[in-house]
Backbone bond lengths (Angstrom), bond angles and torsions (degrees), N, CA, C in turn:
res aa  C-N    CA-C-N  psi(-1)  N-CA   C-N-CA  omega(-1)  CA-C   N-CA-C  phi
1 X - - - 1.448 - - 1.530 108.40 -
2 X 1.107 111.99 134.28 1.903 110.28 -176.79 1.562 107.59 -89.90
3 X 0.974 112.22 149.47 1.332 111.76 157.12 1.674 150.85 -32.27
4 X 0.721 140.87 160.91 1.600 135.09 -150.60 1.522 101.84 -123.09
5 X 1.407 132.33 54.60 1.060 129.90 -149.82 1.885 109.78 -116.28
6 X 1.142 114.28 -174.87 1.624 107.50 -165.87 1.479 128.74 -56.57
7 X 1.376 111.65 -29.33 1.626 117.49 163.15 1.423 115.92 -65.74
8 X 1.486 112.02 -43.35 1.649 92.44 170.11 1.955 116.12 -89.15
9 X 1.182 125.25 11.19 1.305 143.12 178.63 1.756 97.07 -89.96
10 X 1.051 100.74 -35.98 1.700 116.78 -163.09 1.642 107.00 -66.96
11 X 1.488 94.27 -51.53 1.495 132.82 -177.01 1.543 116.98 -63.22
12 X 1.578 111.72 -51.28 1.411 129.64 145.76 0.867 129.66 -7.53
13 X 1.412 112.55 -85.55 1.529 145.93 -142.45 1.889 94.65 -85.19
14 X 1.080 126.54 -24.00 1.704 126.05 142.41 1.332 139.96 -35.21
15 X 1.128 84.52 -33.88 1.764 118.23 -166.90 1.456 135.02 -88.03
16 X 1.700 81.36 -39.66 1.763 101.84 -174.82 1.406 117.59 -19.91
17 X 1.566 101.06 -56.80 1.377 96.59 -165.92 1.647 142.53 -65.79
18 X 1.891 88.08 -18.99 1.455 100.61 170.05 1.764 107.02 -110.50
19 X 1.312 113.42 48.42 1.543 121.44 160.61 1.596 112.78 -96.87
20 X 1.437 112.42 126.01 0.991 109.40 179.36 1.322 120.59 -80.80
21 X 2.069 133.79 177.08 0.927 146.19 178.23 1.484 106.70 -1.40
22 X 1.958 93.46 -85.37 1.109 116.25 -178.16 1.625 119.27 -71.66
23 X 0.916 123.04 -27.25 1.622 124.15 146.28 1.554 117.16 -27.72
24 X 1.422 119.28 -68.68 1.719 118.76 -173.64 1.668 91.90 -65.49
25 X 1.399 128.35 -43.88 0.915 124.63 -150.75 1.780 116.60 -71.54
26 X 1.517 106.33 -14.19 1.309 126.38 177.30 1.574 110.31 -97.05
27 X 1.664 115.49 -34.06 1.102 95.52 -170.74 1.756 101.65 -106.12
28 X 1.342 133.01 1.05 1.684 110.68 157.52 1.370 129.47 -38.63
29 X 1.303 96.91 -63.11 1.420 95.53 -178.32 1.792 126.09 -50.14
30 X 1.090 108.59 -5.89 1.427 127.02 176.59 1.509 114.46 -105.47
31 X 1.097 115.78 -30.47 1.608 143.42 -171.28 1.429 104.19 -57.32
32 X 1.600 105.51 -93.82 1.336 134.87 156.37 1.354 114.06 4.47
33 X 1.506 116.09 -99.35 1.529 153.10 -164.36 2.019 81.10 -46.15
34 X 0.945 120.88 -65.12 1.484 129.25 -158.30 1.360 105.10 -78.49
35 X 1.759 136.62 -1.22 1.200 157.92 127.10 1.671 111.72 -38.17
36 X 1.281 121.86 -37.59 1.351 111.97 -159.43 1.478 79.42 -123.57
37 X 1.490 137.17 53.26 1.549 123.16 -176.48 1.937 72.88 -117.12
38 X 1.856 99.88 160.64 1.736 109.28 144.42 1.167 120.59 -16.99
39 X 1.731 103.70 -73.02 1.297 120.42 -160.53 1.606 106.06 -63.83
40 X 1.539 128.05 -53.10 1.553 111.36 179.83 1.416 96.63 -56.96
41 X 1.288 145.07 -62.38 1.674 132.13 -152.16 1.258 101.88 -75.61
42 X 1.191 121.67 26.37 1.980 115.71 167.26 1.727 81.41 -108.49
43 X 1.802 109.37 -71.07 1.187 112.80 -170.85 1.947 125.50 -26.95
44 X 1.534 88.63 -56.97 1.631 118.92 -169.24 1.425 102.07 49.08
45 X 1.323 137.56 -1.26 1.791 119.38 159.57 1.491 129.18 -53.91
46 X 1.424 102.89 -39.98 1.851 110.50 174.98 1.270 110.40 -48.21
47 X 1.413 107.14 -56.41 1.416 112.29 -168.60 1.626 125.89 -70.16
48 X 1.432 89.49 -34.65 1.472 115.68 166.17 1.965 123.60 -41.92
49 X 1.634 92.80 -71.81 1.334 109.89 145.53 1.389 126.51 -20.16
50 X 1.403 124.88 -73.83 1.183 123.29 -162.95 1.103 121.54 -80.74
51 X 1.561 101.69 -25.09 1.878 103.16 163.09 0.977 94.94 -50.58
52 X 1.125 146.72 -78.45 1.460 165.73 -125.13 1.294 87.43 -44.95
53 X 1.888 97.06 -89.14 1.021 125.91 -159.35 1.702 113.38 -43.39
54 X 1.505 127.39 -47.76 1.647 127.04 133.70 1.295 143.07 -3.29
55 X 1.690 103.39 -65.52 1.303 125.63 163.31 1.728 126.74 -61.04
56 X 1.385 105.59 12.80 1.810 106.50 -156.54 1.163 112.90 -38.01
57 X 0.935 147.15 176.36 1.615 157.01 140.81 1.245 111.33 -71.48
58 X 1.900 127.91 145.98 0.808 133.29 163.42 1.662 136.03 -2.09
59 X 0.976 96.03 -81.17 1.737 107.65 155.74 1.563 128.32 -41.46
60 X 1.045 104.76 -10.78 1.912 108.46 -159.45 1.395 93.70 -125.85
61 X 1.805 126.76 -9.23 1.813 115.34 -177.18 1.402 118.92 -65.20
62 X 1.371 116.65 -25.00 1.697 118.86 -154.61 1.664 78.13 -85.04
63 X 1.144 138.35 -51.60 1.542 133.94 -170.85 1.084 94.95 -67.04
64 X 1.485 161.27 -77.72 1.103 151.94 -171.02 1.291 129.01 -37.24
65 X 1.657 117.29 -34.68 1.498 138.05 174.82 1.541 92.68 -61.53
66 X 1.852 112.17 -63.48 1.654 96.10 -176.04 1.149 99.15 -66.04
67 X 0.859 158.54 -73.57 1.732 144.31 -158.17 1.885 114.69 -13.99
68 X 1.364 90.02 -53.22 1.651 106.12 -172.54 1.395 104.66 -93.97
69 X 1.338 143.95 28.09 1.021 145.06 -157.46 1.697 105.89 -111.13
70 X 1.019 105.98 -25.95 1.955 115.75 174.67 1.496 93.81 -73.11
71 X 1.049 126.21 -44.71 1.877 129.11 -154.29 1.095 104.22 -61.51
72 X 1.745 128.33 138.83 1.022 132.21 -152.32 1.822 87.13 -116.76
73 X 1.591 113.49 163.28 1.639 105.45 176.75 1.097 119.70 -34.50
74 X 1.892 124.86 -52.08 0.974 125.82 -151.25 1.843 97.23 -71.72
75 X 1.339 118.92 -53.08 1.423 122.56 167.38 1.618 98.67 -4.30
76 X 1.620 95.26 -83.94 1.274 122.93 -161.28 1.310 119.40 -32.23
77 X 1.500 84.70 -58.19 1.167 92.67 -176.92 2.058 130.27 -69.11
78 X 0.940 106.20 -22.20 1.563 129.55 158.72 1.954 114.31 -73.44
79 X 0.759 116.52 -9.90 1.346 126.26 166.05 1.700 112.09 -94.74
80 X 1.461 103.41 -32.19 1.722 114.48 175.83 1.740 91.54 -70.19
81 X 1.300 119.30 -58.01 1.190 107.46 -167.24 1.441 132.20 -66.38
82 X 1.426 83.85 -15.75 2.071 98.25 -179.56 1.259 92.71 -73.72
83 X 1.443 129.01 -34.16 1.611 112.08 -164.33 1.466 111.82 -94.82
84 X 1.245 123.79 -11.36 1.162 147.95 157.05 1.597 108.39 -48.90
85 X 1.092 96.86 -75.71 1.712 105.84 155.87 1.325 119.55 -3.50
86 X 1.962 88.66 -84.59 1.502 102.46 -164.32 1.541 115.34 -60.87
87 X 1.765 104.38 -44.04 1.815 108.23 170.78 1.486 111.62 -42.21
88 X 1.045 139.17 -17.72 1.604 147.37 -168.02 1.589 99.82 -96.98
89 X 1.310 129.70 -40.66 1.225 106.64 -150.32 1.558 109.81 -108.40
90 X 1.185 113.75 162.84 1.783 118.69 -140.29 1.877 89.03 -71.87
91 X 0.829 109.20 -33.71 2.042 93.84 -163.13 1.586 92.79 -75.99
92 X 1.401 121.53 -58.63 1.479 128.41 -164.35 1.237 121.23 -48.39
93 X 1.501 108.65 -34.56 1.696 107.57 -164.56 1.445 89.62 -101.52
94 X 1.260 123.84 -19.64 1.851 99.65 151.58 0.862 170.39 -86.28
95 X 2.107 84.12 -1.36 1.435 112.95 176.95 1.388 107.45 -86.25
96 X 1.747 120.78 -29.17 1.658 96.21 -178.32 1.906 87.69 -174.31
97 X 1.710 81.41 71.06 1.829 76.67 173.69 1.492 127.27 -86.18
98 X 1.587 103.64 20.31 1.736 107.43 179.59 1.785 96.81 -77.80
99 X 1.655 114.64 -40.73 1.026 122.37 -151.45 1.553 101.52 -83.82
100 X 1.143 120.86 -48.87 1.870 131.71 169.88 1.537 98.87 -59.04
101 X 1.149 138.21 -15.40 1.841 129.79 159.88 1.119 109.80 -68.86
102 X 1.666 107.84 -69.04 1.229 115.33 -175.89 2.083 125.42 -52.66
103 X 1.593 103.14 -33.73 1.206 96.44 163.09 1.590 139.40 -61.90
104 X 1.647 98.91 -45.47 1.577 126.54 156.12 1.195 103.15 -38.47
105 X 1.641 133.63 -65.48 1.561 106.89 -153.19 1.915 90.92 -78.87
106 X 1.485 110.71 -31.49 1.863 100.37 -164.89 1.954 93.83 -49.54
107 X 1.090 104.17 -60.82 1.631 113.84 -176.29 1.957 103.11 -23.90
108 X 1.373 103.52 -98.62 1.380 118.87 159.71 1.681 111.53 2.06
109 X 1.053 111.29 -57.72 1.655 121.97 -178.87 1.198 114.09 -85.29
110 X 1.598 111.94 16.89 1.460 96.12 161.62 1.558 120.97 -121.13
């Protein structure tokens, strides 16, 4: 099995939204870690993305709930902290801290 590395992270992060249950649930743990690499904070789309994808709009929560629906606390809870993270750090929370709130509290509530 090869590695899980930035071309298929790259490739991913397109996708998010039509990954299923077990889909998010396979690819966080790969997600994440490769979020806080050089290469995502040159890129900043991965990360970008997944706020996003977090942040849904009205219309887009009931799909997002199943999305996150495999994730176990600890998941959860490591996804609270990545965004926690990002709300903390100097480029992110100035590029679009309506959307890193709004993901944080959807997260939190699940």
């Amino acid at each position: 099995m090869s590695a899980v590395d930035g071309p298929i992270i790259r490739y991913m992060h397109q996708e998010m939204s039509c990954l299923s249950a077990k889909g998010w649930a396979w690819a966080l743990p790969h997600y994440l870690p490769f979020c806080l690499t050089p290469e995502a904070e040159y890129n900043k789309m991965e990360t970008e993305f997944l706020i996003y994808n977090l942040a849904s709009k009205d219309e887009f929560k009931a799909d997002t709930i199943e999305q996150l629906s495999m994730l176990n606390r600890r998941q959860l809870s490591c996804l609270i902290h990545f965004l926690e993270w990002v709300s903390a750090h100097a480029m992110w929370k100035e590029y679009f801290p309506e959307d890193i709130s709004r993901a944080l509290e959807f997260v939190r509530g699940r």
